[in-house]
DRENGU-829201 format. One line per field, with one value per residue (C-alpha): residue in one letter; x, y, z; residue number from 1. Coordinates in steps of 0.001 Angstrom, whole numbers, plus 524288, in hexadecimal, padded with zeros to 5 digits. Example, Ala and Ser with C-alpha at 12.3 -4.5 7.8 and 13.67 -1.06 7.14 Angstrom:
REM residues 2
type	(A|S)
x	(8300C|83566)
y	(7EE6C|7FBDC)
z	(81E78|81BE4)
seq	(1|2)
REM end
This chain:
REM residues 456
type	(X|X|X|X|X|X|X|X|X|X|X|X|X|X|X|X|X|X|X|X|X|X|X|X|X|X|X|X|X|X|X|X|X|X|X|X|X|X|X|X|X|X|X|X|X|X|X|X|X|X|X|X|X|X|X|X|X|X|X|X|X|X|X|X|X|X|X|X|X|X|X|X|X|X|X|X|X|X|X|X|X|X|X|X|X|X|X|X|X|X|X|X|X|X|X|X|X|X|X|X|X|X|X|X|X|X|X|X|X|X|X|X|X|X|X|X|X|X|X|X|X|X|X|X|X|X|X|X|X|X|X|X|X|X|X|X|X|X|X|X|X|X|X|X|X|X|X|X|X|X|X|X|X|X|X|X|X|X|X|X|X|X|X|X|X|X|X|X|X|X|X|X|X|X|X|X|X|X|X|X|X|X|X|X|X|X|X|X|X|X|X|X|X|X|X|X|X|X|X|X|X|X|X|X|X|X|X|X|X|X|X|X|X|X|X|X|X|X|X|X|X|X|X|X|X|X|X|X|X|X|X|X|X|X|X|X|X|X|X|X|X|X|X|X|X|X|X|X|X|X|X|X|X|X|X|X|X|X|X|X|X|X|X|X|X|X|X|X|X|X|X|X|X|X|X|X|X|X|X|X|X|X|X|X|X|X|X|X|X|X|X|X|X|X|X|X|X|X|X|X|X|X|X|X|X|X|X|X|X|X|X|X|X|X|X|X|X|X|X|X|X|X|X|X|X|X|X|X|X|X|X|X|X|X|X|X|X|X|X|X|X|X|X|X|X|X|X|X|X|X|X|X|X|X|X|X|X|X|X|X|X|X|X|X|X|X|X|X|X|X|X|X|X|X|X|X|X|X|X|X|X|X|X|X|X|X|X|X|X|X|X|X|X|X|X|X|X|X|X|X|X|X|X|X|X|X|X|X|X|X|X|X|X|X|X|X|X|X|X|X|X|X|X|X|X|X|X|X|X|X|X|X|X|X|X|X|X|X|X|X|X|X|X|X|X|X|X|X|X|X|X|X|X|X|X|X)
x	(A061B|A06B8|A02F1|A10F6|A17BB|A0CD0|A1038|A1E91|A1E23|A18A4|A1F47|A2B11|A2487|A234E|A2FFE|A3AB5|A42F5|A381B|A3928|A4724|A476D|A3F67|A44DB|A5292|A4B6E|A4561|A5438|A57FC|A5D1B|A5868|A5C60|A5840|A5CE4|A5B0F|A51E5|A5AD4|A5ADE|A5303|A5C76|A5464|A56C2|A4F16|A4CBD|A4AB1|A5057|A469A|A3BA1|A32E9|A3D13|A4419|A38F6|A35A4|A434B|A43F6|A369C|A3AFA|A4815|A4079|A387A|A41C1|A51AF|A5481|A6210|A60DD|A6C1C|A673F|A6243|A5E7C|A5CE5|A6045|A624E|A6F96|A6DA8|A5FA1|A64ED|A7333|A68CC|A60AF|A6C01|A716D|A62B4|A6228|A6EE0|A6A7A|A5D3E|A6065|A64AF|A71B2|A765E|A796C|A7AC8|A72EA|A7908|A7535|A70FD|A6B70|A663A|A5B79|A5E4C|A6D16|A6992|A5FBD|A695C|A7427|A6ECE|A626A|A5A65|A4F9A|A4752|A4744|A3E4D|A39B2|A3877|A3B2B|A30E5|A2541|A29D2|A3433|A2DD6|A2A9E|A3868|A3E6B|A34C6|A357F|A45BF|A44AB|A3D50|A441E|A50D3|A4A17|A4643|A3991|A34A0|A2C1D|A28BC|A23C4|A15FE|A12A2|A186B|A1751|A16D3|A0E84|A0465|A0E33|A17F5|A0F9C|A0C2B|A19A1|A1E05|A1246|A185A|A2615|A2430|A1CD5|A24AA|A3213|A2B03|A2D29|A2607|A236A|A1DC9|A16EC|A193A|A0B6C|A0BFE|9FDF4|9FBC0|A05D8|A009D|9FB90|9EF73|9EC0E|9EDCF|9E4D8|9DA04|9DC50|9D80F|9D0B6|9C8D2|9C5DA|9C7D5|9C1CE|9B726|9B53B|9B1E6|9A8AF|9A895|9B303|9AE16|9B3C4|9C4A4|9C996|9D783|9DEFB|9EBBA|9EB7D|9F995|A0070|A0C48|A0B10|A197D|A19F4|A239A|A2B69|A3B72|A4497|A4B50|A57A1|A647C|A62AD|A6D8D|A77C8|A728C|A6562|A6510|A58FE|A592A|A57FA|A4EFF|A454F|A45DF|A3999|A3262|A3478|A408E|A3A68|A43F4|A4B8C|A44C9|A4C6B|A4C17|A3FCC|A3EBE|A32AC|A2902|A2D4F|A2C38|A1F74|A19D8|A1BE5|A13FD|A224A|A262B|A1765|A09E8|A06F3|A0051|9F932|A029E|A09DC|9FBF8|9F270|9F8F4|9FAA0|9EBA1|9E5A0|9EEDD|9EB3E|9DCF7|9DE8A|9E576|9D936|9CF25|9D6DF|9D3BC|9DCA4|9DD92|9D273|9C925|9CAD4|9D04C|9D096|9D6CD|9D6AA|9E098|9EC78|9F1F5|9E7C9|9ED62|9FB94|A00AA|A0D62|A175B|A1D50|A15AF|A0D7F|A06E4|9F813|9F476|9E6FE|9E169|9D415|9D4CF|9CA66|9CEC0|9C235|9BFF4|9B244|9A91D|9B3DE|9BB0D|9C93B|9C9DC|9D7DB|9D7EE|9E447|9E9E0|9F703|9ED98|9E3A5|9DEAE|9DB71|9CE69|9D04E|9DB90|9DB4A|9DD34|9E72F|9ED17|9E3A6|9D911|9CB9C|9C223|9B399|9AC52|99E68|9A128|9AC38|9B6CB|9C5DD|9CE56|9DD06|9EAA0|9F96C|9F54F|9EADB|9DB2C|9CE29|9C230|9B523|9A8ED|99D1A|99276|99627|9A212|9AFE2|9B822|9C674|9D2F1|9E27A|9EE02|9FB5D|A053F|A1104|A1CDB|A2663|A2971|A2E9B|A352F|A3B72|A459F|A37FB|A378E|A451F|A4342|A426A|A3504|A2DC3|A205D|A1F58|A1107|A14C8|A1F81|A1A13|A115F|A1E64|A2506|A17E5|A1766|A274F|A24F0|A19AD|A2343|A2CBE|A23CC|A1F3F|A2D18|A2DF7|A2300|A2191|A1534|A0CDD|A10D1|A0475|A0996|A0C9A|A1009|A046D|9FB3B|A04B3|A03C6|9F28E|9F365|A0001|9F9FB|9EBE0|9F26B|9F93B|9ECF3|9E653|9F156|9EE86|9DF82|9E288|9EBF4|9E153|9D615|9D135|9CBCA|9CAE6|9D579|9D1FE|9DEEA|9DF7B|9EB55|9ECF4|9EDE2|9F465|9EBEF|9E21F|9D5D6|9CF7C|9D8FA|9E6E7|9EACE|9E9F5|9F0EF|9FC15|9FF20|A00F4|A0F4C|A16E5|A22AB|A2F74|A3AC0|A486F|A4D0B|A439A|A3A79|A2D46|A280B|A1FC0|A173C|A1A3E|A289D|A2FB4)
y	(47807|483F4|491EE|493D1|48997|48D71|49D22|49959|48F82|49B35|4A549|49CBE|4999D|4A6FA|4AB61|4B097|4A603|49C18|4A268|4A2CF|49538|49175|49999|492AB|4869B|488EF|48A00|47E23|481F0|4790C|47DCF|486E2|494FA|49AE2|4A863|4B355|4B641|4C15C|4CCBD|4CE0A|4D850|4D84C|4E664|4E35E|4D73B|4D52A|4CAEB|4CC22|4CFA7|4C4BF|4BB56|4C1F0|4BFDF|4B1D4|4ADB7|4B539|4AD38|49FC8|4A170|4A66B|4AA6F|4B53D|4BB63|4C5E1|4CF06|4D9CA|4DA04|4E645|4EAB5|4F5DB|4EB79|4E532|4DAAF|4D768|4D843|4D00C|4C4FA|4C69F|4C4B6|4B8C5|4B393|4B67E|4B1DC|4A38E|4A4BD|4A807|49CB3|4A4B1|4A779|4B4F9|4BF8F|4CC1A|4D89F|4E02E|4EE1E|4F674|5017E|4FC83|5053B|50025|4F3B1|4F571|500AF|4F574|4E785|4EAE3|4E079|4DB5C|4D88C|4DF8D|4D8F6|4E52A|4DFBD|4EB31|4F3B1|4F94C|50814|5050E|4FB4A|507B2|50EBE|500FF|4FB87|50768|5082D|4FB89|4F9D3|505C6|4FE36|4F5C4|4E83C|4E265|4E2FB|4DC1F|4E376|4E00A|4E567|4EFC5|4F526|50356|50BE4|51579|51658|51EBC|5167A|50983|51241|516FB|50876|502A9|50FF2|50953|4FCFD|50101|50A4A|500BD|4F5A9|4ECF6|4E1C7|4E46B|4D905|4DD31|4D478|4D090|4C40B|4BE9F|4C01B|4B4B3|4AC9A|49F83|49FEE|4ABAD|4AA4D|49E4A|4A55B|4AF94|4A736|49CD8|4A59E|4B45E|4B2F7|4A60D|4AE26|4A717|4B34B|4B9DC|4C8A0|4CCE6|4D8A1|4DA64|4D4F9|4D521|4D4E5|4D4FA|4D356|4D025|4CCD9|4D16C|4D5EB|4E619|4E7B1|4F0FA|4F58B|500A6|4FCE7|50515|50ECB|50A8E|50CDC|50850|4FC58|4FDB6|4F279|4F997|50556|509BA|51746|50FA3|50491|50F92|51680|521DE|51C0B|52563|521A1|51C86|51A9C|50C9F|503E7|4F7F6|4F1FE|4F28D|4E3F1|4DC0D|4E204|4EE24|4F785|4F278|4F7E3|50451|50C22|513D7|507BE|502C7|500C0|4F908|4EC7D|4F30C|4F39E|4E63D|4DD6C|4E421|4E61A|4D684|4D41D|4DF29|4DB48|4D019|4D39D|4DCDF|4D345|4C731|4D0C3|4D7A7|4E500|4F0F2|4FD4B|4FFDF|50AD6|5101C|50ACC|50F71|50990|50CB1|50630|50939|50527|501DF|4F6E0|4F674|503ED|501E6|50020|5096A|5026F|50B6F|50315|4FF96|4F395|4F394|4F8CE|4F614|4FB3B|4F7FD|4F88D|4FAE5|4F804|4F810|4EDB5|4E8DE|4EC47|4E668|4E765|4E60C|4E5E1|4E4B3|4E2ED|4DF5B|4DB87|4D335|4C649|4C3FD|4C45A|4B767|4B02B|4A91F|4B425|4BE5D|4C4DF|4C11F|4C67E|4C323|4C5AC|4C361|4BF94|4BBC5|4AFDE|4AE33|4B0B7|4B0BD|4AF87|4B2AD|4B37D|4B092|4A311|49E89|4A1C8|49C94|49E7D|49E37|49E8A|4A3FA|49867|4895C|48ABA|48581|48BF8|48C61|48D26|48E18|48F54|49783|4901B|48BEA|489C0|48368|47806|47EEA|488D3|482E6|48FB2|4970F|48F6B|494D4|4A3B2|4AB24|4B236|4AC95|4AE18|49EAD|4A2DF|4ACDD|4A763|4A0A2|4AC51|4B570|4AB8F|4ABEE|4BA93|4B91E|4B268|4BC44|4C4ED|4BF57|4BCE7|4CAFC|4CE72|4C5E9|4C965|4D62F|4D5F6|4D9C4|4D0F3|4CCE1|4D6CD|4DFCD|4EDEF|4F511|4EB3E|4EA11|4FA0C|4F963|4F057|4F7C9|506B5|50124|4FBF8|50AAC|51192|50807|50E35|51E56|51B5B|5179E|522C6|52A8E|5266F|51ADA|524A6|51DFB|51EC1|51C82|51E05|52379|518B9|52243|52D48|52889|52FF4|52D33|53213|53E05|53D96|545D8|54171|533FA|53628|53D32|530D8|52864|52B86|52AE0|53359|52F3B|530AA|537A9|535A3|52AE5|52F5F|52A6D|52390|5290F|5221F|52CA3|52D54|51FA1)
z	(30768|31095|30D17|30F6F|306DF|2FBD4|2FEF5|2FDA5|2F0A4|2E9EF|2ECFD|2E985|2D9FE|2D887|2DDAE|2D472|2D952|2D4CA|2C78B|2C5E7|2C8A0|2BF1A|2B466|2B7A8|2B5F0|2A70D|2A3C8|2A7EC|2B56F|2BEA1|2CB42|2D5A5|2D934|2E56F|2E3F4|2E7A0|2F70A|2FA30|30116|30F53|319A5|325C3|32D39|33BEA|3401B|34D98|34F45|341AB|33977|33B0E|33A95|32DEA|327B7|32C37|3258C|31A78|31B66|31AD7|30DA4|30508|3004A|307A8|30BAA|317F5|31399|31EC2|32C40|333F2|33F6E|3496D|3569B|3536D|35B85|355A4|34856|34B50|3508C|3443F|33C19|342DE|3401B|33285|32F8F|333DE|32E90|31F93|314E7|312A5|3205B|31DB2|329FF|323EC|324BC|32F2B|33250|33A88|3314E|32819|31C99|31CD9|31AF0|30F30|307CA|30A01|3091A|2FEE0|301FC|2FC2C|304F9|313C7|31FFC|3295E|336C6|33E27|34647|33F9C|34242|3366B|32C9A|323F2|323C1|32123|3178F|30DFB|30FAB|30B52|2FF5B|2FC4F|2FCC1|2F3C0|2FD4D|2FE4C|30C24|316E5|321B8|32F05|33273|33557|329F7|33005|33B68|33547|32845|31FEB|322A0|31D52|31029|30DAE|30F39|30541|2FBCD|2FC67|2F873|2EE57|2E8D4|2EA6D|2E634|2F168|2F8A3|3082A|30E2F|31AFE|326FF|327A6|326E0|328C3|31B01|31A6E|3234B|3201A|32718|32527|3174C|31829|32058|315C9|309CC|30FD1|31975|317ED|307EB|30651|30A99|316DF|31F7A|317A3|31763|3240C|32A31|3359E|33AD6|34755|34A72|356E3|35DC2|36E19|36F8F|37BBC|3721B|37702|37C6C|38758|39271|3977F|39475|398FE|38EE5|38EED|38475|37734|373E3|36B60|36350|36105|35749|35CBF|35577|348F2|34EF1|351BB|3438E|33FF2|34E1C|35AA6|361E2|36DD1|37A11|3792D|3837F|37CC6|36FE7|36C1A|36335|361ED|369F8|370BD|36414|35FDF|36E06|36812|35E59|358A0|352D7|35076|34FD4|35C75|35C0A|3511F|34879|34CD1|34CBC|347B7|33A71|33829|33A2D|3339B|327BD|3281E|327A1|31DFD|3163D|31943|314BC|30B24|31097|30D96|31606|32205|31F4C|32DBC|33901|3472A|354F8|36244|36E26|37665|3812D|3887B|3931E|392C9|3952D|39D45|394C2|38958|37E25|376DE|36EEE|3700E|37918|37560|365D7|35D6D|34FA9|34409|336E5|32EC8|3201E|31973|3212D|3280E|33513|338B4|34719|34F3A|35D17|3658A|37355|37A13|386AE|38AA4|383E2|374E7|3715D|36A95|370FD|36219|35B7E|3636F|356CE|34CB0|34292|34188|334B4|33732|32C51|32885|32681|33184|339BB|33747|34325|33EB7|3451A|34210|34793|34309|33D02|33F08|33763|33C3B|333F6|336ED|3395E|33716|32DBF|32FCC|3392F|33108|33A0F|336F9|33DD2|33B59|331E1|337A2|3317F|33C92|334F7|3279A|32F72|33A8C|33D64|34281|34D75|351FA|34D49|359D3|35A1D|34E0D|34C3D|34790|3431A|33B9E|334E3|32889|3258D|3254A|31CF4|312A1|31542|30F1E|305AF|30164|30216|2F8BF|2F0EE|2EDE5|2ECEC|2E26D|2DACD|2DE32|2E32A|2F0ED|2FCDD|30489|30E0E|30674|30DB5|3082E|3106B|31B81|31AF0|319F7|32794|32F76|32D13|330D3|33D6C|33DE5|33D46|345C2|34F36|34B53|34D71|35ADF|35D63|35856|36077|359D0|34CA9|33FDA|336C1|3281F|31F34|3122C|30AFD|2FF78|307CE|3130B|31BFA|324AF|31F77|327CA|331BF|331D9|34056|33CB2|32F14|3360F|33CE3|33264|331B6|33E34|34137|33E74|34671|33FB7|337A5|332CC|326A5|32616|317EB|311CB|30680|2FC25|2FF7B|2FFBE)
seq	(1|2|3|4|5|6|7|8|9|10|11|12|13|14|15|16|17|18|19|20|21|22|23|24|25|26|27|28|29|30|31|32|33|34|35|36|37|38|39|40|41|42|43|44|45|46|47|48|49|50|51|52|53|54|55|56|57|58|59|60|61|62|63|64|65|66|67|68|69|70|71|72|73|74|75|76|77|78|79|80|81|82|83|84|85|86|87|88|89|90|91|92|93|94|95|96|97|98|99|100|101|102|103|104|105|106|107|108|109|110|111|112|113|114|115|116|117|118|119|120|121|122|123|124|125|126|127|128|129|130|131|132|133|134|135|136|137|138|139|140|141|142|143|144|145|146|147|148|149|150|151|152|153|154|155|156|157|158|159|160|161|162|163|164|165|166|167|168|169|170|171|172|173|174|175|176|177|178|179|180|181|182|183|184|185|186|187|188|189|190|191|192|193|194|195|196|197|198|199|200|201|202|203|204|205|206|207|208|209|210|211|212|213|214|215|216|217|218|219|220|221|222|223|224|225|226|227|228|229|230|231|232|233|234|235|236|237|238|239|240|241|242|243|244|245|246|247|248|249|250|251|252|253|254|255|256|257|258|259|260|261|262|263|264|265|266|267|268|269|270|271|272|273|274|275|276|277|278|279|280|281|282|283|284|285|286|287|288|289|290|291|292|293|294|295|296|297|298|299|300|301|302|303|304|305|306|307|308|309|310|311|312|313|314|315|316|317|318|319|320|321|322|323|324|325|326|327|328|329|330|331|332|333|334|335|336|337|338|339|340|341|342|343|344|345|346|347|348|349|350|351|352|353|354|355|356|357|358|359|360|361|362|363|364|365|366|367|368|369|370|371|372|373|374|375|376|377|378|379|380|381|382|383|384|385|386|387|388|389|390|391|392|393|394|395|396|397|398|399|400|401|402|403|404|405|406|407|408|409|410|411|412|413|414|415|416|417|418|419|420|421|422|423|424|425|426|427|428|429|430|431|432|433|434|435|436|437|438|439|440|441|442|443|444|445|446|447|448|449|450|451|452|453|454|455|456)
REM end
């Protein structure tokens, strides 16, 4: 049986609607009842946060009452999707105003797909509003923003699921058990972790008049309001650190979580980084081509190196992690990990999980990670599942907070001249070092408010 099928069987015993099914049967009732259909509303209708809502879509009830989004055309599309993709065939209301739609439709559950420079305002409005959330990584433009967040949920009592889905994935999960805590490695003192994918938009577009389709005011939110070049989707806002973290905060942040999360290690002691833009300099991207950082914890360095030029080191291994052991080696990716033992023992190999043949609709969803897909459909299910019980998801926002703000400071040591940062979590400061804490909170533009921890 897959790690899927097992994942799912469980989560369905312990469900409520596993319950109520049985308590129907001790009197004598010996039929089934659909579970209740979760209320859904999806906030950003482009690339991921549709692939979210569709693998949400395929393990359990859900009704999408709400889709939102400020490109009309991109949300009209959207809907048209949605409409043939859930059981009911239902067209979701639409808006283009985020806090309309949860004051209106209270949903239970909201996806966050949209870019990283609003995951915080739109998180905490929603849990507010009383909906259990799962938000794409990173979960935060800036460290205040990531505590204020973890503050919210606890205080409203509500599940956020972080879109880190690695922690979901089946072999990763298996290298997991059956390597690093089978005790297979030995003592790990020292990760690497890289990402050498050409994937650094860049270019010099024309400003040119913003479309009537495209509420760009709104799209923009607390960031600067940078001159419309065209709409920025998929890759053009991620070249830019005002709705961002750079390949940082986009890469970086999936490995080192899922480091963190191998080794169980909590926040760095001190971590520094140096880069920029050292080769491609032509266009308007501001982001860093080129960055090292080290995340240090006692005996034990987590190293992240990345470029947008040039060949991977290991042509295996182009967005991967690596944990060197005393007893071995574990090579790991979204595709696949090998283990290699120190002296004559048995190298171990496995590949990515596909699920093509349970799913046949992924193989005609425009832009699907296919690779990805059963670990965001576990990650789901996780999700549910600490909805139901009320307990931690495996990604839950407090961790997803520990690995985004890491990436963030990885960022302010650069800006900084490569000094090391060492952050004070109770304090929200970074120890020794005013100039650094002042930049833990970015300005917001009017007539935006930034969150505060003590203040949600």
């Amino acid at each position: 049986m897959s790690s899927f099928n097992m994942h799912r069987r469980q989560f369905i015993r312990n469900s409520s609607a596993a319950l109520t099914f049985a308590a129907f049967r001790a009197h004598g009732m010996d039929f089934f009842i659909d579970p209740p259909a979760r209320r859904v509303a999806l906030i950003g209708t482009g690339w991921y946060g549709k692939s979210d809502l569709f693998r949400l879509i395929q393990v359990a009830p859900i009704d999408v009452v709400a889709l939102c989004d400020v490109d009309k055309h991109q949300l009209d599309a959207a809907a048209n999707l949605v409409s043939q993709r859930q059981q009911n065939h239902k067209r979701p209301a639409l808006y283009g105003d985020y806090r309309k739609l949860l004051s209106e439709q209270k949903p239970d559950i909201v996806i966050i797909g949209t870019p990283d420079h609003w995951h915080a305002l739109q998180t905490i409005d929603a849990v507010k509003a009383g909906a259990h959330v799962y938000v794409q990584k990173p979960i935060s433009v800036d460290v205040l923003e990531g505590e204020a967040m973890v503050a919210a949920a606890r205080k409203y009592n509500r599940v956020v699921q972080v879109g880190t889905q690695r922690k979901s994935t089946p072999h990763l999960i298996d290298a997991k058990k059956n390597i690093v805590d089978a005790g297979l490695l030995g003592k790990v003192s020292h990760a690497e972790m890289c990402c050498y994918f050409h994937m650094r938009n860049n270019g010099n577009p024309a400003v040119e008049q913003v479309p009537d389709f495209f509420d760009y005011e709104m799209w923009t939110g607390p960031a600067p309001l940078r001159p419309y070049d065209g709409l920025p989707h998929i890759r053009w806002w991620r070249t830019f650190m005002e709705y961002g973290n750079g390949i940082m905060g986009d890469m970086c942040v999936h490995m080192f979580d899922t480091v963190r999360w191998m080794l169980n290690l909590g926040w760095p002691k001190r971590i520094s980084s140096t880069g920029g833009i050292y080769v491609d300099k032509s266009g308007k991207s501001n982001i860093a081509d080129t960055q090292s950082a080290i995340f240090e914890y006692d005996s034990l360095n987590c190293v992240w190196q990345h470029r947008s030029w040039g060949t991977a080191a290991d042509p295996e291994y182009p967005w991967s992690f690596k944990l060197y052991g005393e007893k071995g080696t574990l090579c790991a990716s979204t595709m696949k990990y090998d283990f290699f033992p120190e002296g004559k023992g048995e190298k171990i190999h496995r590949d990515v999980l596909y699920e093509k043949e349970k799913y046949p609709e992924d193989l005609k969803e425009q832009g699907i990670e296919l690779n990805a897909a059963p670990a965001t459909r576990l990650h789901m299910l996780n999700f549910l599942e600490a909805i139901d019980k009320n307990i931690k998801p495996v990604a839950d926002i407090e961790q997803g907070h520990i690995s985004t703000a890491s990436c963030i400071m990885a960022n302010l040591s650069m800006k900084l001249g490569g000094r090391p940062l060492q952050y004070d979590a109770i304090k929200h400061e970074i120890t020794g070092d005013p100039e650094a804490t002042q930049l833990l909170q970015r300005t917001y533009r009017q007539p935006w408010v930034h969150p505060l921890p003590g203040n949600v």
